[in-house]
C-alpha positions in Angstrom: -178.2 61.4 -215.8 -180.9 59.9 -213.2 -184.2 60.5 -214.7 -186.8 61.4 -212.6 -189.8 58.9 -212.7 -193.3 59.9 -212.1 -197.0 58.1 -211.8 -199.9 59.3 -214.1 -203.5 59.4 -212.6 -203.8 55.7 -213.4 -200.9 55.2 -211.1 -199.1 54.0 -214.2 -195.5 54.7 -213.6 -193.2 56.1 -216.6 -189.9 58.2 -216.7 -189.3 61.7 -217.7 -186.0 61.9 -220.3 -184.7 65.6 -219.7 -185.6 65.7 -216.1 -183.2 64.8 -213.6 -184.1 62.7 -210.5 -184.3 64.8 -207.2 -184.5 63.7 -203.2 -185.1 64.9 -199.7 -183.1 64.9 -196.7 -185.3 66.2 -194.8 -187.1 69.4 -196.3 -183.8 70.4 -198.5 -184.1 68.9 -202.1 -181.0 68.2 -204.0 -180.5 66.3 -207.3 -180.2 62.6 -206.8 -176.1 61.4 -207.6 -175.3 57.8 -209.0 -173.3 57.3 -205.5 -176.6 57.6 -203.7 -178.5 55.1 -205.2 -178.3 51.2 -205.5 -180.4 49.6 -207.7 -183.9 48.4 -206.8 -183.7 45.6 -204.6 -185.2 42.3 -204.8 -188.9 42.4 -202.6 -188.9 46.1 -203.0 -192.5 48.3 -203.9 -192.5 51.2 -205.9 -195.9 53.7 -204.3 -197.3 56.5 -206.1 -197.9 59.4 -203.6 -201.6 60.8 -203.9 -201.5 65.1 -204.0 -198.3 65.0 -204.5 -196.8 66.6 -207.6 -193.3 64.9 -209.0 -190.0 67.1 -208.6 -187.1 67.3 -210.8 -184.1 69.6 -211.9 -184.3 70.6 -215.3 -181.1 73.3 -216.3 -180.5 73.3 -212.9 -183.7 74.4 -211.7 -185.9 72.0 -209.3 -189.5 72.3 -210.1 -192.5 70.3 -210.1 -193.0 68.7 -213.3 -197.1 69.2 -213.8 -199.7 69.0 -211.4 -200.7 66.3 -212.8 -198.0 63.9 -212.4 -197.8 62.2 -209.1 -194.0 61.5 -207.6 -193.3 57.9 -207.1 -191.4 56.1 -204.0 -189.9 52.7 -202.9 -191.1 50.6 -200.2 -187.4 48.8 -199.3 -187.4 45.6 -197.6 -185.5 45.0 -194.4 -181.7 45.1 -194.6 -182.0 48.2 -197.2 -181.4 51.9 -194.7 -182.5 54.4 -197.1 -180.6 58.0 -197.6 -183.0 60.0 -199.6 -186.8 60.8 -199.6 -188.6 61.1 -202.8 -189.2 65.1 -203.3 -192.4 66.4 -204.5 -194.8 69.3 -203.7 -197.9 68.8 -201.3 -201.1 70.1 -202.8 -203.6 71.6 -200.0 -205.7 68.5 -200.0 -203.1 65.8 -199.7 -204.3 62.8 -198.3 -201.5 61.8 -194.8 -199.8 58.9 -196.3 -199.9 55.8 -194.8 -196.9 54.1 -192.4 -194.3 53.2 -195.2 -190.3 54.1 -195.3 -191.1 56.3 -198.6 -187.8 56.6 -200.7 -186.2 58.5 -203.5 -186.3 56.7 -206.8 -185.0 57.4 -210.1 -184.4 55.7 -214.0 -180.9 55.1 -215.2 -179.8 52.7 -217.7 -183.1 51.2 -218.4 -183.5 50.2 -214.9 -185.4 51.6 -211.4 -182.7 52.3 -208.5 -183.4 53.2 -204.7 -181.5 55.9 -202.8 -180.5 53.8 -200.3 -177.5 51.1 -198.8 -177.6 47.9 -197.6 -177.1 47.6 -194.1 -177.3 44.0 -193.5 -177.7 40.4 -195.3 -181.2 39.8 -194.9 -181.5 36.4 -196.3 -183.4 35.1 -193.1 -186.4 37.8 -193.5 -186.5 37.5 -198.0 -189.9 38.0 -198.6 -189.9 34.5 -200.5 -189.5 32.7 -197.2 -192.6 34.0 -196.1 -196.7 33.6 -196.8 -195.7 30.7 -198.5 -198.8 28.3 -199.9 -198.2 25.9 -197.3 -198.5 28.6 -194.5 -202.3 28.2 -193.6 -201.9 24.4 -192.8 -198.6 24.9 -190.4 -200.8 27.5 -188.7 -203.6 24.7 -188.3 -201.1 22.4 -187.4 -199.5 24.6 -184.6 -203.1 25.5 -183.7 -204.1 21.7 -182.6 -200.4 21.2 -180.5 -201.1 23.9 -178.9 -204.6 24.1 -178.7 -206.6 27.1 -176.7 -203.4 29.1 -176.4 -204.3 32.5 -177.0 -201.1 34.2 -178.1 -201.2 31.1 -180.8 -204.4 32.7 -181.9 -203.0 36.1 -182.0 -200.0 35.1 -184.1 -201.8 33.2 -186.4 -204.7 35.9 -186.8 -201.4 38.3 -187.6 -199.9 35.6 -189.9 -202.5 35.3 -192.3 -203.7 39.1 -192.2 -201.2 41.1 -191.4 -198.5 38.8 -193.2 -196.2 39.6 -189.9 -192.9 37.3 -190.7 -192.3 37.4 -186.4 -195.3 35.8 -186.3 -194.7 33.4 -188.9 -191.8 32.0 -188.0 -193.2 30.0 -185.1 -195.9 28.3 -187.3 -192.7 27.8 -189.5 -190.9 26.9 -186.3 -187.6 28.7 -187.4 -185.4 31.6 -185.9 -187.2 34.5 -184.4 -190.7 34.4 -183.0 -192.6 36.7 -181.3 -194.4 36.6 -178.3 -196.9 39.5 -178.0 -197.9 40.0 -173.9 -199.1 43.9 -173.6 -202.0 45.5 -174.5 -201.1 48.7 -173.2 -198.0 51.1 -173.4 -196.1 54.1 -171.8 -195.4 55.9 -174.8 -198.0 57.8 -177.8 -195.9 57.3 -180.6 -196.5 59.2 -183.7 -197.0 56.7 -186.3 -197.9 53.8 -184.4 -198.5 51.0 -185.9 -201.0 49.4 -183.8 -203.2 52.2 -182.4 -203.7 55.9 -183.7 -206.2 58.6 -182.4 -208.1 59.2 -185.9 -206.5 62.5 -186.5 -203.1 60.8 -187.6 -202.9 57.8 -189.8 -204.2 54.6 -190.0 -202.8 51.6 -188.0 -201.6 49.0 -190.1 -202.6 46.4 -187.5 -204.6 45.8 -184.4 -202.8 45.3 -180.9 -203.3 42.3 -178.8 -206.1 42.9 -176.6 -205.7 40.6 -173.8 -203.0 40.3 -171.1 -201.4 36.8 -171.0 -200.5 34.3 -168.4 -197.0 33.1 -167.7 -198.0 29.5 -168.6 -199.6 30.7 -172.3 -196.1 32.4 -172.3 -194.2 29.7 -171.2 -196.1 27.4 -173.3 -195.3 29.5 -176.6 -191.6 30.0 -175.5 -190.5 26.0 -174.6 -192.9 24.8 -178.1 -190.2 27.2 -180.0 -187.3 27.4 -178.3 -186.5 23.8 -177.3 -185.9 22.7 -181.3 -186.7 25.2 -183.4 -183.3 26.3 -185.4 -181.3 29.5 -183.6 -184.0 30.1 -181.9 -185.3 33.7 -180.9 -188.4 34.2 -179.1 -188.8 38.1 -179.0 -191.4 40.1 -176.1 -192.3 43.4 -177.7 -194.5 42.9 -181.4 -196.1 45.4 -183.7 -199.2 44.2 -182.3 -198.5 45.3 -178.7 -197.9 48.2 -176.2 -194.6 48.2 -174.2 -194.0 44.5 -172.8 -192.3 45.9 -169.9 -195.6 46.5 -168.8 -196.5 43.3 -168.3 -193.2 42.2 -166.4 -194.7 39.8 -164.1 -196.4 37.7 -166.2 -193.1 37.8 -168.8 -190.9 37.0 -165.9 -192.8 34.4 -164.4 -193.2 32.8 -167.9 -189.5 33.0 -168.9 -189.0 31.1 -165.1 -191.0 28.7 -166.4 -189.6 28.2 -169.4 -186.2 28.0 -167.9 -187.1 25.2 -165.7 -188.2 23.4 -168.9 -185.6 23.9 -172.1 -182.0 26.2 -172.1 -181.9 26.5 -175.7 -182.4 29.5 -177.7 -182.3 33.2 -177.1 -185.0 35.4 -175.1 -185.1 39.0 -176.5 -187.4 42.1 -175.7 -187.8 44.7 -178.3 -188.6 47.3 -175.9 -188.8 51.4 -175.1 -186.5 50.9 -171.9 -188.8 53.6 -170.5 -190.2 51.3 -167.2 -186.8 50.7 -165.5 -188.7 48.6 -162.8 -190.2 46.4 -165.2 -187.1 45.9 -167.1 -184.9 45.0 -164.0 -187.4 41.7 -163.5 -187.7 40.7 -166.8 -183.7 40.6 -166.8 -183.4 39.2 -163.3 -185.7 36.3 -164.7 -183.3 35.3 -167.1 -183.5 37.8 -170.5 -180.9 37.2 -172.9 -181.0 40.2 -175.2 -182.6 43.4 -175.6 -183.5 46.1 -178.4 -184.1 49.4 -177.7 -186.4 51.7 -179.7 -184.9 54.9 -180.2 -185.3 57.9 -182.0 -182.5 60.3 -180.9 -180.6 61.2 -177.9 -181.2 64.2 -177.4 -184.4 64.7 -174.6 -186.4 67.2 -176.4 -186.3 65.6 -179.7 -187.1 62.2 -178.2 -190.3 63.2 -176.0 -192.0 64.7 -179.5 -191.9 61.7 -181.1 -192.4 59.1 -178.2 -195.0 61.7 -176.1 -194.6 59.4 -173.0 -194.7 59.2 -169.5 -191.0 58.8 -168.8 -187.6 60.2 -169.2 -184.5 59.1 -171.6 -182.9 59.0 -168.3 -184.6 55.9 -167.4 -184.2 54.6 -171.3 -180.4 54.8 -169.8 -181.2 53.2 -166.5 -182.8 50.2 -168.2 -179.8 49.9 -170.7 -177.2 50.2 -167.6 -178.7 47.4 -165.7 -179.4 45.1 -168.5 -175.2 45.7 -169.4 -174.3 45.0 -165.8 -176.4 41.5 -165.9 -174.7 40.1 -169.5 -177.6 41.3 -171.6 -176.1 42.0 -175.1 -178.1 45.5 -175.9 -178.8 46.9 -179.2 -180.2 49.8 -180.5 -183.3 49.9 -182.4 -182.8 53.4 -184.4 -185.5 54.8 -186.1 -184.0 56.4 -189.0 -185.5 59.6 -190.8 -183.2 61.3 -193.3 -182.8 64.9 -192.2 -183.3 63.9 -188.7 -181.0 61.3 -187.1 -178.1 63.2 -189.8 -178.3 66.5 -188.1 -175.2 67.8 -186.7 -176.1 68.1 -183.3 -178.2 64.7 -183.4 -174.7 63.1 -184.3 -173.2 64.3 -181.2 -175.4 63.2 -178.9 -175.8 59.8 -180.5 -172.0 59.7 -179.8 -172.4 60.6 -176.4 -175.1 58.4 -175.8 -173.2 55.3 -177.4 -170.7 55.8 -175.3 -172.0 56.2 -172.2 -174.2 53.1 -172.6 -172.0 51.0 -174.2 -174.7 49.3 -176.5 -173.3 46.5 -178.5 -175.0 46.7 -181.8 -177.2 49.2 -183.4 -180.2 48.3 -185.7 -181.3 50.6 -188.5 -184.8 51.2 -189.3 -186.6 53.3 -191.8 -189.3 55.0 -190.0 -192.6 54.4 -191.1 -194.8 57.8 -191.6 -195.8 60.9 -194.1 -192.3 62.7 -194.2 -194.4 66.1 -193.5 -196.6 65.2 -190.9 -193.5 63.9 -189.4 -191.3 66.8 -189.8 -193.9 69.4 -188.8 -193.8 67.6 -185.2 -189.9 67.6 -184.9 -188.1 70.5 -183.7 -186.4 72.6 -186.0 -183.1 72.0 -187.1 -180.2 74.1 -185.3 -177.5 72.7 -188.1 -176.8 71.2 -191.6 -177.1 67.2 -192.1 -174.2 65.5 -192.8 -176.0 62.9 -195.0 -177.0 59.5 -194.2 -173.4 58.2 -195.3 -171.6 60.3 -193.6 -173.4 59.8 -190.2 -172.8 56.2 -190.7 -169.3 56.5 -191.6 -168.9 58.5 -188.2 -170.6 56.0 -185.9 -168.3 52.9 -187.4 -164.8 55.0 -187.2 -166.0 56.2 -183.4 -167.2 53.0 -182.5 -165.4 50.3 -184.3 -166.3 47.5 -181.9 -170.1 47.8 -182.0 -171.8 46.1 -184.7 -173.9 47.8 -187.6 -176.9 46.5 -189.4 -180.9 45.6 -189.1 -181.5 42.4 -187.5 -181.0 40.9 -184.2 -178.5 38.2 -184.1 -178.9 34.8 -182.7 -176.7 36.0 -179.2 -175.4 32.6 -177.4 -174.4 33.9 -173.8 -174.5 30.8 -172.2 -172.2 29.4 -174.4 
């Protein structure tokens, strides 16, 4: 049996022999299987969830436990797509949980296991490679080379406080760095990370509030890309707006750059919503581009992004970026009960193929399941189950790759 494992009000975390271990998919609880889970991974947290009550299955009957035990959840680092949330019962005067990807835990065999798969090899982005005790002195030395630059400033201020691993890659001068460029956006996303009106959640970071020039940019780009190993620099950061808003400055700066070191790979992590901007930042030279994406279908899309476009133009922007050798991939914001309903499935097919995306990157979403939930529309099916939607998407699309990290694209070789 998986035993259910609660927190008591010292946020001490125990198991509960007798009690089996019960998740979410969405708002339908169902006791937790051995298939679903994997155990623990390495650089995982385990949360306790203030005001809310532990639930388990007990002769078949799912329950909370007491009032006073608290249900517990894993934090899963990146590479892990999880399939369950933890179940429990909100009391009135729950606090809204801060931007985590909460998931369904449970005790077996003396040890802690995660409802969840791994969905890619994520030995680049371990947690051990980063915030490393020499960290502060390659941020200094970064700093001098490139001295007055103010996106240097910004990554370093979100390298040592935010712990961002983007950011800390370029003062470790390895693999994917980001260059943050926007201080404003086309989209209200619930749960941003960066900035909240105060009747949501709190940000877990402060965006960028300055507007770059091409030659910061430029500066920034040749410093990484010209030796740095498979080199990434990525437009787009936690600590921005939509970088396709600041398309002039980003193409100017990836001329620049181009005129001054081919190596490496230029990426935007982008909404896709401002076609216009998107058509210059490719015609400048963009190598790659991720998508954030929620779902396909139109209604479900505008409630989470609230923006000022269509998925229409999310469509445009992918089509032209195809048409000019940009390899696209989606970044798929995952919510289990969400992106697994039937009728999100088929328009995720449809939209794969009609786009013709090349890879598809799976993220846990970051928010209080409820306060997420209560702002989706309402089911109009079953799920399938995390699995199963997976196992869909593969056999449909064979040729179009499956995991959580960009990959180190080549297309001038």
């Amino acid at each position: 049996m998986l035993t259910a494992l609660y927190a008591d009000s010292r946020g001490e975390i125990f198991d509960a022999p007798g009690y089996e271990a019960v998740g979410q998919n969405g708002s339908q609880q169902a006791v937790l299987k051995l298939e679903d889970m994997i155990l623990l991974p390495d650089g995982a947290d385990l949360m306790f969830l203030p005001g809310r009550p532990v639930v388990a299955a007990q002769k078949g009957r799912i329950a909370a436990i007491s009032a006073g035990l608290t249900a517990v959840a894993a934090i899963l680092p990146a590479g892990y797509t999880r399939t369950h949330l933890p179940a429990f019962l909100k009391e009135t005067d729950a606090p809204t949980l801060p931007l985590y990807g909460y998931t369904a835990v449970a005790f077996y065999n003396n040890e802690i296991y995660a409802a969840a798969i791994k969905t890619d090899d994520n030995a680049k982005w371990h947690p051990f490679k980063y915030n490393t005790p020499d960290l502060k002195k390659k941020v200094s030395k970064v700093e001098r080379e490139l001295g007055g630059n103010r996106i240097v400033q910004q990554l370093a201020h979100c390298s040592l406080k935010w712990h961002c691993c983007t950011a800390q890659n370029l003062f470790y001068h390895r693999w994917e760095a980001g260059i943050p460029t926007s201080p404003v956006c086309n989209a209200n996303c619930f749960g941003c990370i960066s900035l909240q009106p105060s009747e949501c959640c709190p940000s877990s970071q402060n965006r960028i509030s300055f507007q770059p020039t091409p030659d910061e940019i430029a500066a920034v780009g040749v410093y990484h890309l010209s030796s740095a190993p498979e080199a990434i620099i990525s437009f787009g950061q936690g600590c921005e707006g939509e970088p396709a808003l600041a398309a002039d400055n980003i193409a100017a700066g990836i001329r620049l750059m181009r005129t001054q070191t081919k190596n490496g790979v230029i990426n935007i992590n982008t909404n896709a919503g401002y076609t216009q901007g998107i058509r210059k930042i490719v015609d400048a030279g963009l190598d790659s581009m991720r998508v954030s994406i929620i779902s396909a279908i139109p209604q479900t899309y505008q409630a989470y992004y609230r923006c000022n476009y269509l998925l229409d133009d999310v469509k445009a922007s992918i089509a032209y970026a195809k048409a000019n050798g940009v390899y696209v991939s989606l970044n798929m914001l995952f919510f289990p009960g969400l992106n697994d309903r039937a009728e999100e499935l088929a328009a995720w097919q449809e939209f794969i193929a009609e786009t013709k995306i090349d890879m598809i990157q799976l993220r846990n979403l970051n928010v209080d399941p409820d306060a997420f939930l209560a702002i989706m529309p309402a089911a109009q099916s079953e799920t399938c189950g995390v699995r199963n939607f997976l196992t869909v998407l593969e056999e449909r699309f064979p040729n179009i790759q499956v995991g959580s990290f960009s990959r180190y694209i080549d297309n001038k070789a």
